[in-house]
C-alpha positions as semicolon CSV with decimal commas, in nm:
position;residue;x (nm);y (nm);z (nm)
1;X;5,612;-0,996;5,749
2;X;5,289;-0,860;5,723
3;X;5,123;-0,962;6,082
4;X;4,749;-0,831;5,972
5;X;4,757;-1,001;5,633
6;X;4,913;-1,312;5,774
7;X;4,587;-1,379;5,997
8;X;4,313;-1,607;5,860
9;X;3,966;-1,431;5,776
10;X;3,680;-1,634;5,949
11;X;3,368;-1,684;5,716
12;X;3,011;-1,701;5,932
13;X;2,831;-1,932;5,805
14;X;2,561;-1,714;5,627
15;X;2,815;-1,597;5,381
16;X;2,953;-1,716;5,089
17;X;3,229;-1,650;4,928
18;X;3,319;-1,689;4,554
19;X;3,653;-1,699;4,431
20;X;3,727;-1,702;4,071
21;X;4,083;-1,648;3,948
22;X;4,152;-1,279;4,095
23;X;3,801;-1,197;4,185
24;X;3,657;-1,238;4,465
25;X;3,302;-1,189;4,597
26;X;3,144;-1,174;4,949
27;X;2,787;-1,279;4,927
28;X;2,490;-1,214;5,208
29;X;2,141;-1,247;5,245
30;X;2,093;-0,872;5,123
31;X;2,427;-0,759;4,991
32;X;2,747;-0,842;4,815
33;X;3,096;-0,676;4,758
34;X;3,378;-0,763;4,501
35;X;3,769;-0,695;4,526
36;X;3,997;-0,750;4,231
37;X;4,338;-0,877;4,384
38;X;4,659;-0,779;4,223
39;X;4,839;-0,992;4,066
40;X;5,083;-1,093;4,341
41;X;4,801;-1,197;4,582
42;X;4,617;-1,502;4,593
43;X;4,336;-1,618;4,814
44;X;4,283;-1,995;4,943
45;X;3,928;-2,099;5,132
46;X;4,017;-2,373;5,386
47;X;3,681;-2,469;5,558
48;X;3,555;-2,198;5,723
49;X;3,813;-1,936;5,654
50;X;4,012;-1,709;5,410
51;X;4,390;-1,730;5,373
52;X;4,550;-1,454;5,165
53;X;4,879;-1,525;5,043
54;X;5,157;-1,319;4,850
55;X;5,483;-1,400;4,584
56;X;5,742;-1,171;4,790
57;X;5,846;-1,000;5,066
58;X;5,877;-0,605;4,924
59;X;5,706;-0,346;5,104
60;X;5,422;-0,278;4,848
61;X;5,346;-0,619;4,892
62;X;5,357;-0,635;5,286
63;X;5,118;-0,322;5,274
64;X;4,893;-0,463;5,004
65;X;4,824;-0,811;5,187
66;X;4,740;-0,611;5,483
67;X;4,526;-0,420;5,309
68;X;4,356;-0,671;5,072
69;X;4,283;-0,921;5,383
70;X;4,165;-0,637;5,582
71;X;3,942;-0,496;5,286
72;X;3,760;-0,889;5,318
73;X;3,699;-0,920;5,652
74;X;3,569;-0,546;5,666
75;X;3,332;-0,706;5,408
76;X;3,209;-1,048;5,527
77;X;3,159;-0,888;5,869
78;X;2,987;-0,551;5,754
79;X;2,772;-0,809;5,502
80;X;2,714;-1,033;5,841
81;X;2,609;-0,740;6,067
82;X;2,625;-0,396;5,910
83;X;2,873;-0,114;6,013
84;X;2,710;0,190;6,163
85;X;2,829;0,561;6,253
86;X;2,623;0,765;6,486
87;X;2,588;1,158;6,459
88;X;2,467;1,354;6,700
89;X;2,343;1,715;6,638
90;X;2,400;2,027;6,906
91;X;2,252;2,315;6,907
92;X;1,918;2,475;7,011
93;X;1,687;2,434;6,738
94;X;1,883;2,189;6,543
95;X;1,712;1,898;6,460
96;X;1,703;1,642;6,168
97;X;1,375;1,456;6,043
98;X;1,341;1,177;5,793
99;X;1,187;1,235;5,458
100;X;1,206;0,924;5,231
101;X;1,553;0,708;5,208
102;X;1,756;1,078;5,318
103;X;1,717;1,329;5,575
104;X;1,590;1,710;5,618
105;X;1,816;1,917;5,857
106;X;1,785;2,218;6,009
107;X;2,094;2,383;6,114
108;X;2,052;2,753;6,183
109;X;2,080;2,809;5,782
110;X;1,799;3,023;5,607
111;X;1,678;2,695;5,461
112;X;1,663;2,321;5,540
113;X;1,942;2,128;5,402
114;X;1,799;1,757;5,247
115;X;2,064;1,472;5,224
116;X;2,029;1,189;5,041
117;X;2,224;0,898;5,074
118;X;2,433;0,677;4,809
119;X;2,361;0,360;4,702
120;X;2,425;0,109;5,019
121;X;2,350;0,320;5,314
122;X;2,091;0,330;5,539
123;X;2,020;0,691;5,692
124;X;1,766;0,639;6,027
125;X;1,708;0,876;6,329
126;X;1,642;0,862;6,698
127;X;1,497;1,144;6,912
128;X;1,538;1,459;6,653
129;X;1,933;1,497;6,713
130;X;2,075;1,144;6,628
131;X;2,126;1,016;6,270
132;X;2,227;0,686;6,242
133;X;2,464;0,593;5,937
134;X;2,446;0,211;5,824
135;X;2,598;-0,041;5,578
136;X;2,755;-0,315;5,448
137;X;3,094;-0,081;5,310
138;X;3,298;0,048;5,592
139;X;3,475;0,293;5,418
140;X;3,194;0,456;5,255
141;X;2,984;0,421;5,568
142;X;3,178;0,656;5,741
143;X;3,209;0,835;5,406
144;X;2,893;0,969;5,449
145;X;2,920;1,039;5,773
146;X;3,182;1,232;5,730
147;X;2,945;1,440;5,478
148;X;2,676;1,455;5,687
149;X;2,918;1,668;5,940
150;X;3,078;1,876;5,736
151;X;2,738;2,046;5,631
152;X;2,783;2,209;5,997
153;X;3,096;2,138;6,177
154;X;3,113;2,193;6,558
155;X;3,163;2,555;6,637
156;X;3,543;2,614;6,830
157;X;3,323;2,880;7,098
158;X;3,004;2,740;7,135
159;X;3,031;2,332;7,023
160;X;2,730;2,353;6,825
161;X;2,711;2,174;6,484
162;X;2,687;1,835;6,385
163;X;2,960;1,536;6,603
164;X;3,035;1,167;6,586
165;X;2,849;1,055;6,890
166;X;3,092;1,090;7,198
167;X;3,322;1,261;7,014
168;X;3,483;1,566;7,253
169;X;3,497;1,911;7,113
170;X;3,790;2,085;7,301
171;X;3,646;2,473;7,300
172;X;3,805;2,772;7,267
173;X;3,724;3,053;7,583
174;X;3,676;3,346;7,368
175;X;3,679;3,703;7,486
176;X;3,810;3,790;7,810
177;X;3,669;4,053;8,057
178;X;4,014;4,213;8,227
179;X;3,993;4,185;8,603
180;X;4,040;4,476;8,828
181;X;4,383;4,491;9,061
């Protein structure tokens, strides 16, 4: 038994939630998402909450109800109170700036490197080293992210580049200078 897609989704009450044969939409104040179920899933709303329900017991349908319920309540909370990711930039003379909806960064390339983000995401900075990722979509949330760091990982040597915010970057020592017996 799936234990994640056996656990009912709570609904705050500044969401809706419309349900309409396989479709179902999570409704905010400023956003909405939409899943398609497959066809052996079906979703019940009992008062305040979501039940998702499958025909069988097979494995593809133990992982999908997992997934499918957790895919909902990543919604209706990330529509409630959006996810966020924070970056932080290392390095001396790296820096980021806002320019419009996206971001200018300066990296130690020739040239500044502009990002602009998708539909859905908020891009917002603190300081000059911190960009802050935000939405309603978890996965694409740290989606982007994950973009925004690439454009300059963390150097093994040094550690400078572009890190989730507390993430630890294990470095390597480099050269050696042999010691005298």
């Amino acid at each position: 038994m799936s234990k994640i897609g056996q656990k009912a989704i709570p609904l705050p009450t500044s969401i809706q939630v419309d349900i309409q044969g396989k479709m179902v939409t999570v409704k905010g104040l400023k956003d909405s998402m939409s899943f398609t179920l497959p066809k052996f899933l079906s979703i019940e709303k009992k008062d305040d909450t979501l039940v998702v329900k499958r025909d069988k017991d097979s494995s593809y349908q133990k992982a999908s109800h997992g997934l499918y319920r957790s895919l909902i309540a990543n919604a209706a909370r990330g529509i409630e109170k959006p996810w966020t990711r924070r970056l932080e930039i290392v390095g001396t003379g790296f820096n980021v700036k806002m320019q419009g909806t996206g971001v200018v960064l300066r990296l130690g390339f020739s040239h500044p490197v502009q990002f602009k983000p998708p539909a859905g995401i908020q891009l917002a900075t603190e300081e000059n080293n911190i960009i802050i990722v935000s939405g309603a979509d978890r996965q694409l949330v740290g989606q982007v992210a994950y973009q925004i760091k690439s454009i300059k990982k963390p150097d093994p040597y040094k550690g400078k580049g572009i890190r989730y915010q507390g993430e630890h970057i294990r470095l390597k020592p480099g050269k050696k200078v042999k010691t005298e017996a």
